[in-house]
KOLMITI-769586 format. One record per residue: residue in one letter; residue number from 1; x, y, z of N, C-alpha, C, O in turn. Coordinates in Angstrom, 2 decimals. Example, Ala and Ser with C-alpha at 12.3 -4.5 7.8 and 13.67 -1.06 7.14 Angstrom:
2
   filum   guse       nc1       nc2       nc3      cac1      cac2      cac3       cc1       cc2       cc3       oc1       oc2       oc3
       A      1     13.19     -5.69      7.80     12.30     -4.50      7.80     13.20     -3.30      7.80     14.24     -3.32      8.46
       S      2     12.85     -2.25      7.08     13.67     -1.06      7.14     12.90      0.03      7.87     13.41      1.14      8.04
END
This chain:
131
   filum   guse       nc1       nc2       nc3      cac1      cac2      cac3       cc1       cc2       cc3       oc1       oc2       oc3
       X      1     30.28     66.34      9.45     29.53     65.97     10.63     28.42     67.00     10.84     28.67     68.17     10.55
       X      2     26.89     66.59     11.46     26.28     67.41     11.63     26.24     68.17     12.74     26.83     67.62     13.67
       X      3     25.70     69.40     13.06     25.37     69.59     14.44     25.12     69.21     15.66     25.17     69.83     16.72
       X      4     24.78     67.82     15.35     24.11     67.12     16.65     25.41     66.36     16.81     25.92     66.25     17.92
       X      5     25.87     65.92     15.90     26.96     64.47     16.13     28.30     65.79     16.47     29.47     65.43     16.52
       X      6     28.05     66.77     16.60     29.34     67.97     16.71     29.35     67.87     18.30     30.34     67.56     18.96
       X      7     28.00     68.20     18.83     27.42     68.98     20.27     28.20     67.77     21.10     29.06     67.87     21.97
       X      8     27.50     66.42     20.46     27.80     65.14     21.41     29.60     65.13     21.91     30.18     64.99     22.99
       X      9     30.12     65.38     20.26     31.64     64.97     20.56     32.10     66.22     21.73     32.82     66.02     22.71
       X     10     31.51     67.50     21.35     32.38     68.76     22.57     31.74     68.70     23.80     32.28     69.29     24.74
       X     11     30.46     67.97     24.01     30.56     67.88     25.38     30.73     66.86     25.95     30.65     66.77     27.17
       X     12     31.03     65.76     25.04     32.31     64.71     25.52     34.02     65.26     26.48     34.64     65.12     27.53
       X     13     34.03     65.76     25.50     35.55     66.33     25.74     35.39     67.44     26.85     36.52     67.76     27.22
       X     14     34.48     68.11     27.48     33.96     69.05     27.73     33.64     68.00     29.13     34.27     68.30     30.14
       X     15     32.61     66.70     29.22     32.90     66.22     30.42     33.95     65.50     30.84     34.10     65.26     32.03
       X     16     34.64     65.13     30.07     35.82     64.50     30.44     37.17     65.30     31.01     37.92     64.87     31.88
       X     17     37.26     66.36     30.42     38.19     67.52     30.89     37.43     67.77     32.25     38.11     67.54     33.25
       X     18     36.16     68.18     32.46     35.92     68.07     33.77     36.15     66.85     34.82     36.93     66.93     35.77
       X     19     35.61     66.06     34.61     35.54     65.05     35.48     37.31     64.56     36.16     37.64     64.35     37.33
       X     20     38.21     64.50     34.84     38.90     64.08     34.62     40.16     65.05     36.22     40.86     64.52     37.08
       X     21     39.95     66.16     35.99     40.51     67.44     36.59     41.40     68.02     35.47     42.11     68.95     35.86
       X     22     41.51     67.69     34.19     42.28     68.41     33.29     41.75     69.63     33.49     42.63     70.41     33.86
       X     23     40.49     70.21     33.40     39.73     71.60     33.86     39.12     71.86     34.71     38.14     71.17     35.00
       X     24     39.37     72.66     35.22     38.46     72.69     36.91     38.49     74.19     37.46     38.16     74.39     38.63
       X     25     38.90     75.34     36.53     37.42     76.17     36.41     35.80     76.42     36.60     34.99     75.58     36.21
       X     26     35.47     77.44     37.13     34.29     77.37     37.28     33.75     77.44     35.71     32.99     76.52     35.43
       X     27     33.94     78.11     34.97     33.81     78.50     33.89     33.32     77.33     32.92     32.31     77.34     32.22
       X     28     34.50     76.05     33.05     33.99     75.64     32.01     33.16     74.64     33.09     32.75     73.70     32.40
       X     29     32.80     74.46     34.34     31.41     73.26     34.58     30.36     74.07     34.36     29.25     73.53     34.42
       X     30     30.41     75.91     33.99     29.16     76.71     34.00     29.10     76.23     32.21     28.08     75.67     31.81
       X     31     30.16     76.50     31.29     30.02     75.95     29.89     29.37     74.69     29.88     28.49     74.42     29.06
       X     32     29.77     73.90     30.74     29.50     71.91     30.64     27.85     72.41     30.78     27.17     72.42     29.75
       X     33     27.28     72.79     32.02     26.32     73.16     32.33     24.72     73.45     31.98     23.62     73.09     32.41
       X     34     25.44     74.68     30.55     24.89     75.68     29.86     24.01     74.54     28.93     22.78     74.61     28.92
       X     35     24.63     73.63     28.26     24.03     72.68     27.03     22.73     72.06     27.75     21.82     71.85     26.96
       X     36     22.55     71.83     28.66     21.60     71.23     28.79     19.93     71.75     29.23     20.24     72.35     30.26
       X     37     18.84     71.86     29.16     17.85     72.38     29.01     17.09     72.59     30.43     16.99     71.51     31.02
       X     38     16.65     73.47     31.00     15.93     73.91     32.52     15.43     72.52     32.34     15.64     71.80     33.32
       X     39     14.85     72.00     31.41     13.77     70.80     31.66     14.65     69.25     31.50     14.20     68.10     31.42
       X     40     15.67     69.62     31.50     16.50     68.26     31.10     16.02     66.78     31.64     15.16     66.83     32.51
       X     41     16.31     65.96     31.38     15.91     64.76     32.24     16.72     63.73     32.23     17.25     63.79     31.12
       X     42     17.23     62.61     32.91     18.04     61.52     32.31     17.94     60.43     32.97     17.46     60.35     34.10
       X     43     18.49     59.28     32.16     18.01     57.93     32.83     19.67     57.65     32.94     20.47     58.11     32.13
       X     44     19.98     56.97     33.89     21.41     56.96     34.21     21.60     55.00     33.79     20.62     54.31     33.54
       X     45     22.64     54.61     33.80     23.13     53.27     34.10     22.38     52.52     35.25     21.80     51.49     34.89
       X     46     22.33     52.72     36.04     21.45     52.34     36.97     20.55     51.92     37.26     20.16     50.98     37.94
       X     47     19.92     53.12     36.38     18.08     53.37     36.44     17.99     54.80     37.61     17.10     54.75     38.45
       X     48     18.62     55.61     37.61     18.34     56.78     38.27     17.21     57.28     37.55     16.69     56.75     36.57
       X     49     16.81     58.57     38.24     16.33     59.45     37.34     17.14     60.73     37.41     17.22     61.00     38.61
       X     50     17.67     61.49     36.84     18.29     62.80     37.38     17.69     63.82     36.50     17.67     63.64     35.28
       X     51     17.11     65.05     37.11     16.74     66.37     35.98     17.86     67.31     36.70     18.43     66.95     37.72
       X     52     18.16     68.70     35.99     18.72     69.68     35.89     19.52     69.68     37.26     20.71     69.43     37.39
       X     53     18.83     69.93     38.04     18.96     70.35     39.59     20.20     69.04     39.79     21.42     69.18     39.67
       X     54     19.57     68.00     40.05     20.67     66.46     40.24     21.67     66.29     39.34     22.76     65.86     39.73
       X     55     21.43     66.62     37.91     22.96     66.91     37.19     23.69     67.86     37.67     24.84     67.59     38.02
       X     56     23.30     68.86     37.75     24.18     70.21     38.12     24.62     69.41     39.47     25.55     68.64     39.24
       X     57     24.34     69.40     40.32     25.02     68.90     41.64     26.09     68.18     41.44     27.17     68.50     41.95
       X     58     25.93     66.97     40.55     26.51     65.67     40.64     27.87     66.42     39.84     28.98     66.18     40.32
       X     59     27.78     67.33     38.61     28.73     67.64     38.20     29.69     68.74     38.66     30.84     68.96     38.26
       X     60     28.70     69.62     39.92     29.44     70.23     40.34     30.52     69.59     41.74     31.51     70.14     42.24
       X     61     30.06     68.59     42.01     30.98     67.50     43.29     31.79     66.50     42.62     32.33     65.70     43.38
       X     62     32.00     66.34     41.37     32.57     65.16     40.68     33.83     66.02     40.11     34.48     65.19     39.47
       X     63     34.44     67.20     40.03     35.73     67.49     39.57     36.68     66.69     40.08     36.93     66.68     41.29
       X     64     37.25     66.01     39.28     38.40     65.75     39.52     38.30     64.32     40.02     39.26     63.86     40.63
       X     65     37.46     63.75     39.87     37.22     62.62     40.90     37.18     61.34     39.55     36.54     60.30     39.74
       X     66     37.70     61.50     38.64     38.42     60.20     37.71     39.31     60.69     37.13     39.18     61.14     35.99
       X     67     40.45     60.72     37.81     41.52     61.45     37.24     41.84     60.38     35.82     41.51     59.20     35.74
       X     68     42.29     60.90     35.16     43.07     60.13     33.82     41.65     59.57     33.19     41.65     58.54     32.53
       X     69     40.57     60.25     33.41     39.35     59.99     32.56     39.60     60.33     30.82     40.15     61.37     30.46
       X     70     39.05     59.19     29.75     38.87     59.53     28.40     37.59     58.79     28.11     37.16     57.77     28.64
       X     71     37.03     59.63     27.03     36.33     59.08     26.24     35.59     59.00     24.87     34.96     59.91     24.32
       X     72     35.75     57.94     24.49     35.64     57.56     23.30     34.08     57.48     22.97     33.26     56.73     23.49
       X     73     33.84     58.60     21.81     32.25     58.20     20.89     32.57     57.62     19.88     33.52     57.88     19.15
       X     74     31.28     56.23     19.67     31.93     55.48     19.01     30.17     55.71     17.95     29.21     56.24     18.51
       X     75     30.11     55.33     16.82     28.91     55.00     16.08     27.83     55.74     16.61     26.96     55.38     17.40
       X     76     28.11     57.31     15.82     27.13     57.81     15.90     25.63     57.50     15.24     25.77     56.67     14.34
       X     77     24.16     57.92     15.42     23.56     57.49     14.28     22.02     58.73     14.83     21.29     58.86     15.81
       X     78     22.21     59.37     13.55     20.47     60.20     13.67     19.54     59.10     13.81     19.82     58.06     13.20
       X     79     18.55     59.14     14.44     17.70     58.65     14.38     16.12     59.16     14.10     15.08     58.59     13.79
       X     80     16.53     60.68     14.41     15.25     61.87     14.20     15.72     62.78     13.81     16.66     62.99     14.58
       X     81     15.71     63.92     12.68     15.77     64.88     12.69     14.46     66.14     12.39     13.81     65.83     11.39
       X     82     14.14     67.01     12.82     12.81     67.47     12.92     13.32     69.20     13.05     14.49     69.59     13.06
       X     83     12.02     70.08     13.12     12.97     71.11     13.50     13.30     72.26     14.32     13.86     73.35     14.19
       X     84     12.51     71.31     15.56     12.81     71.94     16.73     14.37     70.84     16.96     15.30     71.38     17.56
       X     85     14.49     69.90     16.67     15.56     69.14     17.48     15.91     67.95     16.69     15.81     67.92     15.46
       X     86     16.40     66.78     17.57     16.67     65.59     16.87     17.21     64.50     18.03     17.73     64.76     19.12
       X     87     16.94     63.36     17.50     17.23     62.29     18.41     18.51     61.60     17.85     18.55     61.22     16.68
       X     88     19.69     61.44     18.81     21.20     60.70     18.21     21.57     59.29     19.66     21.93     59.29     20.84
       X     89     21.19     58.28     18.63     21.86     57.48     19.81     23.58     57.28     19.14     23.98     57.64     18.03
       X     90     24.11     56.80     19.90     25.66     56.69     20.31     26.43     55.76     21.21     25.83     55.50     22.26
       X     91     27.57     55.23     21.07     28.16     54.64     22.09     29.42     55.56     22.61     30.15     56.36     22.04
       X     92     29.35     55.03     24.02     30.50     55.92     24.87     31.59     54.83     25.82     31.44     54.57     27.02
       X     93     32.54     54.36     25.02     33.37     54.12     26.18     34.12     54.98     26.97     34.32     56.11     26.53
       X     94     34.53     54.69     27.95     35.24     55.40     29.12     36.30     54.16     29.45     36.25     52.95     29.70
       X     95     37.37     55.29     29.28     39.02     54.23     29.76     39.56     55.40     31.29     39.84     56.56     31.01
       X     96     39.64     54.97     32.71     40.37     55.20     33.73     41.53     54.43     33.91     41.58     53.29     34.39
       X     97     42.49     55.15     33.48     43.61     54.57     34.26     43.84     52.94     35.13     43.24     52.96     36.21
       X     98     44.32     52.05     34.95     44.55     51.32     36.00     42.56     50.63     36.18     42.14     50.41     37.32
       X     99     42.02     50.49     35.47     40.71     50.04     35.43     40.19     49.69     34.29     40.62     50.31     33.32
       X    100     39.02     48.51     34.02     39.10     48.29     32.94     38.40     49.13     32.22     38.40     50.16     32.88
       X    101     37.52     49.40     30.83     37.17     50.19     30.19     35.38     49.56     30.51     35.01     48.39     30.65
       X    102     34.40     51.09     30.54     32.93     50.43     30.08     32.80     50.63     29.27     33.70     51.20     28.65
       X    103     31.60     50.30     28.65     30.94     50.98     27.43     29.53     51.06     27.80     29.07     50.22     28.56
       X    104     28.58     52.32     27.18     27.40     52.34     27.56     26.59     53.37     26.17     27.05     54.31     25.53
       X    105     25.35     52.75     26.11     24.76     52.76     24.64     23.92     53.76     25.03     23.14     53.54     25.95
       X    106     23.93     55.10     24.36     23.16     56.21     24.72     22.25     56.78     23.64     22.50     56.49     22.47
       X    107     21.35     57.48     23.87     20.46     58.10     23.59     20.14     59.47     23.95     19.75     59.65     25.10
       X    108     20.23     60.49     23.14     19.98     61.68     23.42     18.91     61.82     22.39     18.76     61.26     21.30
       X    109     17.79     63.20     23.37     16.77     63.88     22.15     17.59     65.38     22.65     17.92     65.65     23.80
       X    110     17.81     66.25     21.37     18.25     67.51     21.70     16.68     68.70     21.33     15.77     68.28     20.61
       X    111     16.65     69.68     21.74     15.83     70.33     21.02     16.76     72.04     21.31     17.68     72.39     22.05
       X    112     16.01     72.66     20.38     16.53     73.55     19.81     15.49     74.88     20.07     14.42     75.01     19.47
       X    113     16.12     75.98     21.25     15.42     77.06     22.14     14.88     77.61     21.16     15.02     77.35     19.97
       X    114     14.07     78.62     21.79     13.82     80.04     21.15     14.79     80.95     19.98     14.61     81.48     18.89
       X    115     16.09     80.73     21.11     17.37     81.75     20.44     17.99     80.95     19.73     18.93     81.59     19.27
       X    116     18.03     79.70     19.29     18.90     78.60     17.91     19.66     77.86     19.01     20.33     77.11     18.30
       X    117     19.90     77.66     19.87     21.02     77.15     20.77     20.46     75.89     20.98     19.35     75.70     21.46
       X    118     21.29     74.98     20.60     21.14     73.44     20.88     21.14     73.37     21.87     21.84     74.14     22.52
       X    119     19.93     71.90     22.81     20.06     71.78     24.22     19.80     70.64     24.55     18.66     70.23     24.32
       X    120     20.56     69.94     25.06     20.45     68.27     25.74     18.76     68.50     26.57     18.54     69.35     27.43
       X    121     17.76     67.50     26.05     16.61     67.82     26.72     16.07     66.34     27.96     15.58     66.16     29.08
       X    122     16.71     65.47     26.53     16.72     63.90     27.20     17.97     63.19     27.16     18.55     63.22     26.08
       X    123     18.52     62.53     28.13     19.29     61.31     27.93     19.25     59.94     28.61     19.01     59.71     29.80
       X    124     19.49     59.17     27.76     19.20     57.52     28.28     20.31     57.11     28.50     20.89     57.25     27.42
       X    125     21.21     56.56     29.42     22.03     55.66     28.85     22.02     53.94     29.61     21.68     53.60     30.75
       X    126     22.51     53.12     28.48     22.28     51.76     29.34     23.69     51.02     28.92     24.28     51.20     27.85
       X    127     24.14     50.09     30.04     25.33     49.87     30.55     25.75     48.63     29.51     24.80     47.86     29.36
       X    128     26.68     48.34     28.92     27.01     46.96     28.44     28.05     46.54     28.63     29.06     47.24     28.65
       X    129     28.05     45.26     28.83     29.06     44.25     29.53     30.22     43.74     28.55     31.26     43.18     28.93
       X    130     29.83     44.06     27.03     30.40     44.02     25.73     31.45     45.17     25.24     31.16     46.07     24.45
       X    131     32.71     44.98     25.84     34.20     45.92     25.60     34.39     45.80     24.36     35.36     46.34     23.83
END
């Protein structure tokens, strides 16, 4: 697996242990945190817009608040690789407990700092009705 399809799966597991309340340390929502870029940006299910400031919030008020959260990356696929960064879309289902499962078709561009450290810069994701 490459780097990029690595980053996606640990901060899978990484939001899901959060969200979930399996972890709820400050530590690791400052780890969850860290991956993503001062300039981050994202397009939510919705159609939000959220940058840095509105993620950090949302993830710092959401511990614990889907308990028995998992989730599944399904079909990873490069779509860019370059060498500041790279673009990976992906699918993500999510199974809660006692609810049925979504799935939602994502898009990340990562780019890659000054110091080598991979960093979530963009993410898209859009919702599908297809389990």
């Amino acid at each position: 697996m490459n780097r990029y399809f690595d980053e996606v799966m640990v901060a899978h597991v990484l939001i899901a242990d959060w969200l979930s309340g399996r972890q709820s340390s400050p530590q690791v929502c400052e780890m969850l945190l860290d991956r993503f870029s001062r300039n981050f940006s994202m397009i939510t299910t919705q159609g939000a817009v959220l940058d840095i400031a509105r993620l950090s919030s949302f993830f710092r008020a959401q511990c614990g608040a889907r308990q028995g959260l998992e989730i599944d990356i399904l079909d990873m696929q490069l779509v860019a690789d370059y060498k500041d960064g790279a673009v990976v879309t992906y699918q993500e289902r999510q199974h809660v407990t006692g609810q049925p499962s979504t799935l939602r078709f994502s898009t990340v561009v990562f780019e890659v700092d000054n110091e080598g450290r991979l960093l979530w810069r963009h993410l898209h994701e859009t919702a599908s009705d297809v389990i």
